[in-house]
C-alpha positions in Angstrom: 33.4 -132.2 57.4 31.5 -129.1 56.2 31.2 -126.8 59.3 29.2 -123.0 59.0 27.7 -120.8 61.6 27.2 -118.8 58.2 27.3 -115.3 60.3 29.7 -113.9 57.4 28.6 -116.0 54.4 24.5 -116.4 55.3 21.4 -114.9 53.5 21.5 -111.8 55.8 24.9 -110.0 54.0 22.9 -106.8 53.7 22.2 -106.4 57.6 26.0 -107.2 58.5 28.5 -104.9 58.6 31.8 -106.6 59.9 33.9 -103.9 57.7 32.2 -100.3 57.0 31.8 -100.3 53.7 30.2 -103.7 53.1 27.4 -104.2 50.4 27.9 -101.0 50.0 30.5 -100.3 47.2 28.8 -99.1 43.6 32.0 -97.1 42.3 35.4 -96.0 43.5 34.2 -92.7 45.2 34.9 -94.0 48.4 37.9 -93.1 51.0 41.2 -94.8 50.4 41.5 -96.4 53.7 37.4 -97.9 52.5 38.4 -98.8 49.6 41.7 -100.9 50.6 38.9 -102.8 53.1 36.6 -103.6 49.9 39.8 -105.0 48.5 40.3 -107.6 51.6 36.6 -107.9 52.1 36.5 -109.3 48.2 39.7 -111.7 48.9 37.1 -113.2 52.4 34.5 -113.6 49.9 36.3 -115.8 47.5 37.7 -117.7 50.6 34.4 -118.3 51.7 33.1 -119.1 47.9 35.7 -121.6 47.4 34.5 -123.2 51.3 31.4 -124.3 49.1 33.1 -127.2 47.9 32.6 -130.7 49.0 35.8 -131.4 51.2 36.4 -128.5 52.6 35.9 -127.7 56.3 34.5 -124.3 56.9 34.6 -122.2 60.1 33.0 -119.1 60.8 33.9 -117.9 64.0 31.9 -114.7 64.1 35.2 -112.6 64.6 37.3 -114.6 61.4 36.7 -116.9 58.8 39.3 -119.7 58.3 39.2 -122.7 55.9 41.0 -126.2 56.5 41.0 -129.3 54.2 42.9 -132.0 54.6 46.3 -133.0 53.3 46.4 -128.8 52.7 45.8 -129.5 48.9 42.9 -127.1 48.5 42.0 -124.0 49.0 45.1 -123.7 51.1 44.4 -123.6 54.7 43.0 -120.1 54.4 42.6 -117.5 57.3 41.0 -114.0 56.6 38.5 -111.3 57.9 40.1 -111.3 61.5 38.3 -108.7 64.0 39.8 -110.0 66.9 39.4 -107.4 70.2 42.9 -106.7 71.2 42.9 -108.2 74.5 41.7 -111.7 72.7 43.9 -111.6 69.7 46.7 -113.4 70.7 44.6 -116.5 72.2 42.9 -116.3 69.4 45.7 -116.6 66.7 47.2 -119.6 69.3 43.9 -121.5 69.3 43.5 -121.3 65.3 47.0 -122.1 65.1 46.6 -125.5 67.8 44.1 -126.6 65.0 46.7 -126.9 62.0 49.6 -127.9 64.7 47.8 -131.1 66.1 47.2 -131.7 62.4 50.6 -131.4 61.1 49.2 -128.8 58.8 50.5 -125.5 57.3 48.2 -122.3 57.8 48.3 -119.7 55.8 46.8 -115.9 56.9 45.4 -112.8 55.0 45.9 -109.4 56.8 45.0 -106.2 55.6 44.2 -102.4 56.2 40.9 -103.5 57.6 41.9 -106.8 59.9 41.7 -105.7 63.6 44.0 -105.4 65.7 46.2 -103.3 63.1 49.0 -105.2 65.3 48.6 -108.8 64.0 51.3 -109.1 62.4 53.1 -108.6 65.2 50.7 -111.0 67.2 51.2 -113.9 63.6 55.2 -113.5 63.9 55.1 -113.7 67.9 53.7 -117.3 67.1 56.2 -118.6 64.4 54.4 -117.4 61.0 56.6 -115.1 58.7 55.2 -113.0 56.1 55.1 -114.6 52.6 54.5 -111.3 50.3 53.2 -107.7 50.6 50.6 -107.3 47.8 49.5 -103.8 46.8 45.9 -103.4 46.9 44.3 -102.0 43.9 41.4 -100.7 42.8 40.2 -99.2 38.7 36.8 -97.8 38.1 35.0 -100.2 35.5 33.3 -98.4 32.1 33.1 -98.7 28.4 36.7 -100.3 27.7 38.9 -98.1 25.5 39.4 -99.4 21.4 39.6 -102.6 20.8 40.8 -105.4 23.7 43.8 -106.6 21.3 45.0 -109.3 19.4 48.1 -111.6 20.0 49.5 -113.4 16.9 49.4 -117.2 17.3 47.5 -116.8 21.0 43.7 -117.3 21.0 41.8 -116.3 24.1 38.7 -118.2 25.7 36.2 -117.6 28.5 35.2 -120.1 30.7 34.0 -122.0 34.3 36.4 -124.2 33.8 40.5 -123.2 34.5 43.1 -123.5 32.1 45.8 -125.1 33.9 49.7 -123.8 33.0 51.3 -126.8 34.6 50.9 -130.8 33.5 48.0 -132.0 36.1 50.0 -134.7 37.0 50.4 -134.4 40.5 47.8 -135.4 44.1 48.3 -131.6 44.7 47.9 -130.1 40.9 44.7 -132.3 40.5 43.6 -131.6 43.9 43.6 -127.9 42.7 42.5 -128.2 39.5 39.2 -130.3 40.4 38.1 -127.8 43.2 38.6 -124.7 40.9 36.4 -126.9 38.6 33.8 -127.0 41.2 33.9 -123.4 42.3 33.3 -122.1 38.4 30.6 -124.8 38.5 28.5 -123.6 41.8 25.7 -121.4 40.8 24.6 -118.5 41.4 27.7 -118.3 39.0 30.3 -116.3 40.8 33.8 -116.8 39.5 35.3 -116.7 35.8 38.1 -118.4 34.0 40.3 -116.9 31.2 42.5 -118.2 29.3 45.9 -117.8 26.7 46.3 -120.6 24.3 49.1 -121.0 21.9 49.5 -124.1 19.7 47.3 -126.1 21.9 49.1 -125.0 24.8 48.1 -122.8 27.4 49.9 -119.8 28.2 48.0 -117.3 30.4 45.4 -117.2 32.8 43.4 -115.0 35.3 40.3 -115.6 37.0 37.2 -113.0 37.8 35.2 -113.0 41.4 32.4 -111.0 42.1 31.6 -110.5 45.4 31.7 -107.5 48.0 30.0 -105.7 44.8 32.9 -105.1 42.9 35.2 -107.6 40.6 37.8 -109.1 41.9 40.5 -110.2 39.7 43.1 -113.1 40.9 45.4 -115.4 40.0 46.9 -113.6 36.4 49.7 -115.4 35.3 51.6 -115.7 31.9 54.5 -118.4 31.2 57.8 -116.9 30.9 58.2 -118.0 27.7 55.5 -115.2 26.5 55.6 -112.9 28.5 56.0 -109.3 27.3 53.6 -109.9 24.5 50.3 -108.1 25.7 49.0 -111.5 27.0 48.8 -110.7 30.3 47.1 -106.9 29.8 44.7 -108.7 27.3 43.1 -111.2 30.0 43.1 -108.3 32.2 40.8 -106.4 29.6 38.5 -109.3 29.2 37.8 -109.9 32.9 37.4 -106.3 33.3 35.1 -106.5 30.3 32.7 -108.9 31.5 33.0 -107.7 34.9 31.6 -104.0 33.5 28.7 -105.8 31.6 27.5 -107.7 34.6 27.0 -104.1 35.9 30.1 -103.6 38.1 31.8 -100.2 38.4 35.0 -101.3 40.1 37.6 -103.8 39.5 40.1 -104.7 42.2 43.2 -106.7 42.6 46.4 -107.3 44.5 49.0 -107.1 42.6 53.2 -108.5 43.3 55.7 -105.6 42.3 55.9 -107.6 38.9 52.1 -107.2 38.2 52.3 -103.4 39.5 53.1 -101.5 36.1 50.7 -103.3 33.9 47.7 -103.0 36.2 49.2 -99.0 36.7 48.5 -99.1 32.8 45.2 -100.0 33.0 43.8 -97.9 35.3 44.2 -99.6 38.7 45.6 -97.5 41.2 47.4 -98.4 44.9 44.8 -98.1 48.0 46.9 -100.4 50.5 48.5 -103.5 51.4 47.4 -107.2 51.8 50.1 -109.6 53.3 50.2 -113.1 53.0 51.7 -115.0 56.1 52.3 -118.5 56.7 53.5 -120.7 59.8 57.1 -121.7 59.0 60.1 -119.9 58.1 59.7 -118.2 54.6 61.4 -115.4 52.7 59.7 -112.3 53.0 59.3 -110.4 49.4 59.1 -106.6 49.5 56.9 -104.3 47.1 
């Protein structure tokens, strides 16, 4: 079931302006507050990329966007770019909610600095969801990349559309995963990146590039444990930010976990908010 109003993700983006600074972002000289909405703005693009794939069921309400496939292999139940008014938020949240309930699914939400009401998060734990992680939203101005990107001894690093997977796909779930990340490098226009570690024959590292919102977003950067502490994980960094800066972008932005903080610090990113991931269920929260 593939099901789009496409009032957020349509040919119009230019004429729509659900957060202030959309389509608009060229650089970094923008207000903090702005600047933490490009971040979350970038994040409801991806969500609404990876909606492209066959399987996944699609809604654009006008006011959110929220993804649902089921057996919640892939893309994860996603909810993101709430602007709720206030008096409707809480019948909002309990009818998107009623979906994944009468389903026996998990749903997973997005907030940040530009998600209206600024109380959701309140509204999200008032109906049984608990917040998963605080992620610090970051943003680096993109240009010429300073000296060389870096070797690793015995790693060798590779760009491409197709993921380089750091577990065994072995399981439903993994290969559920892997094939639609597969299909989102694939879709064209060509959108999203894949890097990639590999030691021995092994893989080792990965991140992944998105542009959208006009600026790069970069996601899912992860080295084993085994190899960490090597330069691995500042290396694919570089490379996304690299290619990112030759397709003409001027601004990078992440979220980073407290672990991720110091390297991106290094690199130039720098803190312009919060993004918090909450799911329906009882889960540990993680502070920054």
């Amino acid at each position: 079931m593939d099901i789009r109003c496409d009032r957020i993700f349509g040919a119009d983006w230019g004429t729509e302006h659900r957060f202030s600074t959309r389509m608009r972002v060229r650089d970094s000289r923008l207000p903090e507050a702005a600047l933490a909405a490009v971040v979350e703005w970038n994040h409801v693009e991806r969500v609404g990329w990876m909606a492209r794939v066959a399987g996944v069921e699609s809604h654009d309400d006008g006011d959110v966007f929220w993804t649902y496939c089921p057996g919640e292999f892939w893309p994860g139940n996603q909810v993101v770019g709430a602007r709720f008014a206030a008096a409707h938020a809480r019948a909002r949240v309990a009818a998107i909610l009623r979906h994944h309930l009468e389903r026996r699914a998990a749903c997973n939400w997005v907030i940040g600095s530009a998600t209206v009401p600024a109380e959701l998060g309140t509204i999200l734990r008032e109906n049984g969801f608990s917040c998963q992680i605080h992620y610090r939203a970051m943003v680096a101005t993109l240009g010429p990349q300073r000296g060389a990107l870096g070797s690793v001894p015995g790693v060798d690093f590779q760009q491409s559309d197709v993921p380089v997977p750091l577990q065994a796909v072995t399981t439903a779930r993994r290969r559920a995963q892997f094939d639609g990340l597969v299909a989102v490098g694939r879709l064209r226009p060509q959108r999203v990146w894949y890097f990639g570690a590999i030691d021995s024959s092994i893989p080792v590292g990965t991140a992944t590039l998105f542009e959208g919102e006009q600026v790069a977003g970069i996601y899912d950067v992860e080295v084993i444990p085994s190899h960490r502490g090597r330069g691995i994980g500042t290396r694919l960094v570089r490379e996304a930010m690299e290619l990112a800066s030759g397709h003409g972008f001027r601004a990078a932005i992440l979220s980073a976990t407290a672990s991720g903080h110091g390297l991106y610090t290094r690199l130039g990113f720098r803190d312009v908010g919060v993004l918090s991931s909450w799911r329906y269920g009882r889960m540990r929260q993680l502070g920054l």
